[in-house]
C-alpha positions as CSV (number, residue, x, y, z in Angstrom):
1,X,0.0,0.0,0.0
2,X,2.6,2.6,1.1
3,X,4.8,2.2,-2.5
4,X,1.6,1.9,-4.1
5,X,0.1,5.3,-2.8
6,X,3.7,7.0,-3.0
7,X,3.9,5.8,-7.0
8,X,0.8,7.7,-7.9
9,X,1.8,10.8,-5.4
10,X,5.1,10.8,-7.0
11,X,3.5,11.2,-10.7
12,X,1.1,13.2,-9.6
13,X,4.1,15.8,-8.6
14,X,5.8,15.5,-11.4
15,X,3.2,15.9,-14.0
16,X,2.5,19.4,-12.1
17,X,6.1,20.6,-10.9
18,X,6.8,20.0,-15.4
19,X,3.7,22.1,-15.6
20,X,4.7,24.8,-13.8
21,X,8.6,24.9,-14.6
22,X,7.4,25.1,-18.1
23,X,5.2,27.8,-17.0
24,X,7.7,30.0,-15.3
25,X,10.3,29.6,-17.3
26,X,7.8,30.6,-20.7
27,X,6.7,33.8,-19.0
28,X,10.1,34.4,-17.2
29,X,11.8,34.1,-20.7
30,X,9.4,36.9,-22.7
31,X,11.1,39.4,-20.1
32,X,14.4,38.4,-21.6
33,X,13.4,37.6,-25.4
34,X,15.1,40.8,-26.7
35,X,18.0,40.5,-24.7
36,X,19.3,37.1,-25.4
37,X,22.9,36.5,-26.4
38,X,23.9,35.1,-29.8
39,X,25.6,32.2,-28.6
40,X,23.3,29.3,-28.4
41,X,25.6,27.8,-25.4
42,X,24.8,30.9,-23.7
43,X,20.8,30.5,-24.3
44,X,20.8,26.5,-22.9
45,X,22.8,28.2,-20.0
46,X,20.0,30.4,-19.4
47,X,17.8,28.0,-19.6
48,X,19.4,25.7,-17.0
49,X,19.8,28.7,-14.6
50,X,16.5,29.7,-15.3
51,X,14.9,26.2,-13.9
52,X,17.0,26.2,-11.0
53,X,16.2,29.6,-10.0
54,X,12.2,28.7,-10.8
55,X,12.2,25.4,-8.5
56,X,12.7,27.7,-5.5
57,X,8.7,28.6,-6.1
58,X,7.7,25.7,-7.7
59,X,8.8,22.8,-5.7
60,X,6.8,23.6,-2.7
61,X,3.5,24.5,-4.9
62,X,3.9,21.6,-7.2
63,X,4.0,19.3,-4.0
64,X,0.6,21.1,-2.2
65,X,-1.0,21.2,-5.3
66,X,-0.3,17.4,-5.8
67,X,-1.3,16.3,-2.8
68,X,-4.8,18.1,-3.5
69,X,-4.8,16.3,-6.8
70,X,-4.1,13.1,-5.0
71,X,-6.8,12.9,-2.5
72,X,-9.5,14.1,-4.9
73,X,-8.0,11.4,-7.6
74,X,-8.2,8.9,-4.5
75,X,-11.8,10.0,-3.2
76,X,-13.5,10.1,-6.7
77,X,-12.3,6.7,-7.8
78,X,-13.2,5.1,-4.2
79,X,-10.2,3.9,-3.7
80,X,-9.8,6.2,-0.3
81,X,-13.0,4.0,1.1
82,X,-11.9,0.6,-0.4
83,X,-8.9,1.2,1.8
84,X,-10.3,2.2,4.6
85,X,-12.6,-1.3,4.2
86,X,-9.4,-3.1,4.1
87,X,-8.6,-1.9,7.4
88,X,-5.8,0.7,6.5
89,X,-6.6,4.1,9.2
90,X,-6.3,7.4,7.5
91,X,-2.9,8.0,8.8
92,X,-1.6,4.9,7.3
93,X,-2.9,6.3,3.8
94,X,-1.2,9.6,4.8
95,X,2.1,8.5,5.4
96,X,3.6,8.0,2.0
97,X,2.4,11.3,1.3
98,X,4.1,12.7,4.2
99,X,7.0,11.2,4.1
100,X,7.8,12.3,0.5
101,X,6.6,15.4,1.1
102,X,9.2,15.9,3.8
103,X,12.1,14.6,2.0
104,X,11.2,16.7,-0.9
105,X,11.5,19.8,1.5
106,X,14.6,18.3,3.2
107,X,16.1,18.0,0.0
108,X,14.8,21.2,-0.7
109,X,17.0,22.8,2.3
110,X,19.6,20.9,0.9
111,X,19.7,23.0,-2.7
112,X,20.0,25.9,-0.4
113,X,23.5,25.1,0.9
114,X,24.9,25.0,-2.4
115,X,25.6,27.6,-5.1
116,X,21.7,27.0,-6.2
117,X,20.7,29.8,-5.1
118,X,22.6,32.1,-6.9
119,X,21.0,30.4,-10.1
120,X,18.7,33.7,-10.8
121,X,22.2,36.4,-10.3
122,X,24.2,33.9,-12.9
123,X,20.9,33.8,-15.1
124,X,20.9,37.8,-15.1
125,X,24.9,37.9,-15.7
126,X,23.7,35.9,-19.3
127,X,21.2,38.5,-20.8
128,X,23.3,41.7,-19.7
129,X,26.2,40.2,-21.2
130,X,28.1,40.4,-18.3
131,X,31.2,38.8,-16.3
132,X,30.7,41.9,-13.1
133,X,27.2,41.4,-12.0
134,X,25.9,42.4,-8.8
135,X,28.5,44.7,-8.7
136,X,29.1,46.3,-4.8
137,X,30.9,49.8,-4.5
138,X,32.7,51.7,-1.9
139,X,32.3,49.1,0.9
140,X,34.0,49.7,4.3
141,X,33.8,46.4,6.3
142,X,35.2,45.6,10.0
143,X,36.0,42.3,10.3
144,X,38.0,41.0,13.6
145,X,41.1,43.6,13.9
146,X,40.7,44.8,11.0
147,X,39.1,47.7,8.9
148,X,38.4,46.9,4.9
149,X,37.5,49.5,2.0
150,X,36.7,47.7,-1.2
151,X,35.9,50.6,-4.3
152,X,34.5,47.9,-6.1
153,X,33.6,44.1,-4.9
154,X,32.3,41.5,-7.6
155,X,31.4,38.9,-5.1
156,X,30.1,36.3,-8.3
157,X,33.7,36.0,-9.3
158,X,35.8,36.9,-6.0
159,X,37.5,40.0,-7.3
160,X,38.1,43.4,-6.0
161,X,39.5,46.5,-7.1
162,X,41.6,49.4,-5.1
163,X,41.0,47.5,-1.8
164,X,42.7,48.8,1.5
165,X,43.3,47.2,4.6
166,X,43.7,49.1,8.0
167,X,45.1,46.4,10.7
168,X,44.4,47.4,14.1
169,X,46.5,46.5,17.4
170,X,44.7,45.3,20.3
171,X,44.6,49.4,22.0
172,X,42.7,50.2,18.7
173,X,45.5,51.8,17.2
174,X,46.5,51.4,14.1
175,X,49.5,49.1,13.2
176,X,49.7,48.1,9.7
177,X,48.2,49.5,6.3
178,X,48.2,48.0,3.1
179,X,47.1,48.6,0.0
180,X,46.1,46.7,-3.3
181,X,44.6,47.7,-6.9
182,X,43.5,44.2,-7.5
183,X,42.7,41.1,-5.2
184,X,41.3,37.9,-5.6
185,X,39.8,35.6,-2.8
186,X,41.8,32.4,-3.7
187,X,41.9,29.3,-0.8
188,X,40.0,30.7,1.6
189,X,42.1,34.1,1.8
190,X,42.1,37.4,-0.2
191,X,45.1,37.4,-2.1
192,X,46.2,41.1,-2.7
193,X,48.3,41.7,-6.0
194,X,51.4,43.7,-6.0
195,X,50.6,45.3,-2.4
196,X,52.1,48.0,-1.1
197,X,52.3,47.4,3.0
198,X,52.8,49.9,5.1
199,X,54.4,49.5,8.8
200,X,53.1,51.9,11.6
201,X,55.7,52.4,14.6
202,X,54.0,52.0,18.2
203,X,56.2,54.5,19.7
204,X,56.0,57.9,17.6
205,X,59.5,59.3,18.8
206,X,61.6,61.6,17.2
207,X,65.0,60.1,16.3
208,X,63.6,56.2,16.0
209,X,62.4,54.1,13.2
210,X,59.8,55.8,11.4
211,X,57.0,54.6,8.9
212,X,58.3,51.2,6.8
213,X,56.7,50.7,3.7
214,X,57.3,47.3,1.5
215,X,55.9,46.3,-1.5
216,X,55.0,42.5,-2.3
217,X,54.0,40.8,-5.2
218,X,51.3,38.5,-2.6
219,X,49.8,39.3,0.2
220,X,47.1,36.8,2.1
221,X,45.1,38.3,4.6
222,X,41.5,38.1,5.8
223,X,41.1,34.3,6.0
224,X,37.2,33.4,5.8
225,X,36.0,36.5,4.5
226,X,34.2,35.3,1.5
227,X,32.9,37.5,-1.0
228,X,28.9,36.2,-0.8
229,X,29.2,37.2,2.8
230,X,30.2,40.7,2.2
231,X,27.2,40.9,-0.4
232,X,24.5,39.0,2.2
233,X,25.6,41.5,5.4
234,X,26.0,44.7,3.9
235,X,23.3,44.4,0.4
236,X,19.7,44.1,0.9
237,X,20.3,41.2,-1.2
238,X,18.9,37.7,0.4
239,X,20.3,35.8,-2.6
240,X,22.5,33.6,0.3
241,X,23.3,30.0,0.5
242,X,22.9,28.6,4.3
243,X,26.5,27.9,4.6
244,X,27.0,31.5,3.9
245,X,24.6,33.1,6.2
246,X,25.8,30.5,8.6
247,X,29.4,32.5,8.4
248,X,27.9,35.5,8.2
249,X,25.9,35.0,11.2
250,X,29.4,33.9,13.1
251,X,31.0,37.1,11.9
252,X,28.2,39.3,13.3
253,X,27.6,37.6,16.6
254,X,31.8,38.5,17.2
255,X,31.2,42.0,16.4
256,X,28.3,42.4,18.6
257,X,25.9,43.4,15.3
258,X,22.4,43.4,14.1
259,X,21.8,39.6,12.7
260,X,17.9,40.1,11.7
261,X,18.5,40.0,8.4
262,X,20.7,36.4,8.7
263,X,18.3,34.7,11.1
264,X,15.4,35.7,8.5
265,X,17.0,34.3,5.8
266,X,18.2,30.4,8.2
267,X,14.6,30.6,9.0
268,X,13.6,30.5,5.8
269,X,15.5,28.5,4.3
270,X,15.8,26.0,6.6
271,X,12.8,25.5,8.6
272,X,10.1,27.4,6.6
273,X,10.0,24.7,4.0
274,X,8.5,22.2,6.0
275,X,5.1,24.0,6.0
276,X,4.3,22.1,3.1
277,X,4.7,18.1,4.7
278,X,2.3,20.2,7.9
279,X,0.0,21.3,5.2
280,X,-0.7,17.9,3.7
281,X,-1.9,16.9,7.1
282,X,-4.4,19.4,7.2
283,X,-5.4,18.6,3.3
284,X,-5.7,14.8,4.8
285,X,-7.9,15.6,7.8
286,X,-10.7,17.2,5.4
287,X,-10.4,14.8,2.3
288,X,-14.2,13.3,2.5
289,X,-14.4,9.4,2.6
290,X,-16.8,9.4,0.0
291,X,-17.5,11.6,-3.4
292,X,-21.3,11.8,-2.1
293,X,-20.6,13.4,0.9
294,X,-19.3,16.7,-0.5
295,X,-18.9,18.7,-4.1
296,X,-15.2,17.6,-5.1
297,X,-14.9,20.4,-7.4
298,X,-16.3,23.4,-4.8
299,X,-13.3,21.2,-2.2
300,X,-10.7,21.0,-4.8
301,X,-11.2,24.9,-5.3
302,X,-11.1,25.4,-1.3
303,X,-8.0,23.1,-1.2
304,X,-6.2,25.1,-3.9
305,X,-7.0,28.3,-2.6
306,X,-5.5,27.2,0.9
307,X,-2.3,25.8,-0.3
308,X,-1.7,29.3,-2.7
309,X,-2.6,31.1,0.5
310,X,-0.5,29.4,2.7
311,X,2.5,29.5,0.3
312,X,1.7,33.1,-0.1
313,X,1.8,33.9,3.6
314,X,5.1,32.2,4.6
315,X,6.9,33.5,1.5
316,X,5.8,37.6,2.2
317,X,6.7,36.3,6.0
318,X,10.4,35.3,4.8
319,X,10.6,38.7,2.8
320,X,9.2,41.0,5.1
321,X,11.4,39.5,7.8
322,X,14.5,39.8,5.7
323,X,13.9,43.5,5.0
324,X,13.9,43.7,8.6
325,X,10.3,45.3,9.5
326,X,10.1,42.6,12.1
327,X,11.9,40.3,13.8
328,X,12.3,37.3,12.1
329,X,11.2,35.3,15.6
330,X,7.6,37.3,15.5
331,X,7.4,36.6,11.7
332,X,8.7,33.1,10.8
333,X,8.9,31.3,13.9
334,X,5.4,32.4,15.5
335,X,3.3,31.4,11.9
336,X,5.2,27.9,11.7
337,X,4.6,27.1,15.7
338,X,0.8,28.1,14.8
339,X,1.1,25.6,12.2
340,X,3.2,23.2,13.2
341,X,0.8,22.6,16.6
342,X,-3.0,22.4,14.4
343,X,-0.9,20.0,12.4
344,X,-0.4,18.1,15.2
345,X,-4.3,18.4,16.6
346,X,-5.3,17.2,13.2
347,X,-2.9,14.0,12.8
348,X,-4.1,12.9,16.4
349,X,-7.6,13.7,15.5
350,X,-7.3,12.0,11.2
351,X,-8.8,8.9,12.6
352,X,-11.5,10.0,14.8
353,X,-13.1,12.2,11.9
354,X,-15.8,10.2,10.0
């Protein structure tokens, strides 16, 4: 029963994911149609970019959608009631489509620790034509002991130009400057290019060693200061993989800053997803038994409606939280405990309900 019920959930979800990939990607592509580079590598590239970056809304609707599909499919060929004659409860029926449902979303919050999504930045890079997207200017950045300008930061391909570093000593004075028209972040380190470093003496005294300056063709400094988590503290930007904001979040918490804007984005990208497996549980608890007891087509319309809506809710939440009007606590985590505890009341309730 449980491979049998997850086989038909799983083409269910397919059939409409296709759907709506095709859909986005159709409409997303008319913006574009003008714009679109003559190489046909390019175009596929786009393409590919384009899919990735529409999955992000389209996963969790294709799987709500499909589960509405499911149940209706299920109640109107009476297959719901022949199982439930066989002595399968409710929750038995619901636990294929649970248990996809979550891993789905878990794999889901796995895409986000990757380079995924950055899939709609590298799609934009194609149709302008550009290598410099996303291109950050005159940035000044304290991170540990240190004080960073950047003119201009690329953070897509790790480059910066004209970028000066102001190394402070534990008294808050400072010890060292140096000075770069080109870096790179290479190995986990921002390789400066034919730097000019600049020695301050602690003790300014007439008669002893003054101001040293060196040049050097390499200089590695800043270790861990990646480029995506300049772009994700200081842009109002959420285009952030979790590992990222993880870092980021580590860097803030040592400097004693504002991390609303990190939290919103972990939140939701990490825990906001699994509305959708809580969601199916409240889809189960109303599916009728029978196709006599209620008009399928007036419930399919109410299902639909709910799953949009609840999509729609969490996703403004996420955004809203991230431009920080609220706190992301009072905005992600509040909605999803509200959920997450009627999802409960209804799974211990599925087989009561007649």
């Amino acid at each position: 029963m449980f491979f049998y019920l997850g086989r038909r959930y799983v083409r269910f979800i397919l059939i409409v994911f296709c759907a709506l990939e095709m859909f986005f990607i159709s409409i997303d592509s008319l913006k574009y149609i003008d714009q679109f580079p003559n190489s046909a590598n390019l175009i596929v590239l786009f393409f590919a970019y384009d899919f990735l970056y529409a999955l992000n809304y389209t996963l969790p609707i294709a799987i709500l959608l499909s589960t509405v599909m499911f149940y209706l499919n299920l109640v109107k060929s009476n297959q719901y009631t022949a199982f439930l004659a066989l002595g399968y409860t409710k929750r038995q029926i619901l636990s294929p489509i649970f248990c996809i449902a979550f891993l789905l979303s878990l794999f889901y919050v796995g895409l986000n620790a990757t380079p995924f999504v950055y899939a709609q930045e590298r799609a934009e890079a194609i149709i302008l034509q550009e290598n410099f997207s996303n291109i950050t200017e005159d940035l000044l950045v304290k991170y540990e002991n240190n004080y960073v300008y950047f003119e201009k930061l690329y953070p897509l391909i790790k480059k910066a130009e004209n970028i000066k570093v102001f190394q402070l000593d534990e008294e808050g004075q400072v010890q060292a400057f140096a000075h770069s028209k080109e870096a790179r972040f290479i190995d986990d380190y921002w390789v400066l290019s034919y730097a000019s470093v600049s020695q301050v003496p602690k003790d300014t005294i007439l008669g002893k060693n003054g101001l040293s300056v060196a040049n050097v063709d390499q200089l590695k400094i800043l270790k861990g200061f990646r480029p995506k988590i300049l772009d994700t503290i200081y842009q109002n930007k959420p285009s952030v993989s979790i590992i990222d904001a993880v870092q980021s979040l580590m860097i803030l918490q040592n400097q004693d800053a504002n991390s609303e804007k990190i939290r919103a984005i972990l939140y939701a990208f990490i825990l906001i997803p699994f509305f959708v497996p809580l969601t199916t549980i409240i889809i189960a608890y109303y599916a009728p038994i029978l196709a006599r007891y209620s008009n399928l087509a007036l419930l399919g319309f109410i299902f639909i409606v709910i799953s949009l809506v609840m999509w729609g809710l969490f996703f403004a939440f996420g955004k809203l939280s991230m431009s920080g009007l609220l706190p992301p606590e009072l905005m992600l985590l509040v909605p999803f405990g509200i959920l997450f505890a009627l999802s409960i009341f209804y799974y211990k309730k599925i087989n009561l309900k007649i």
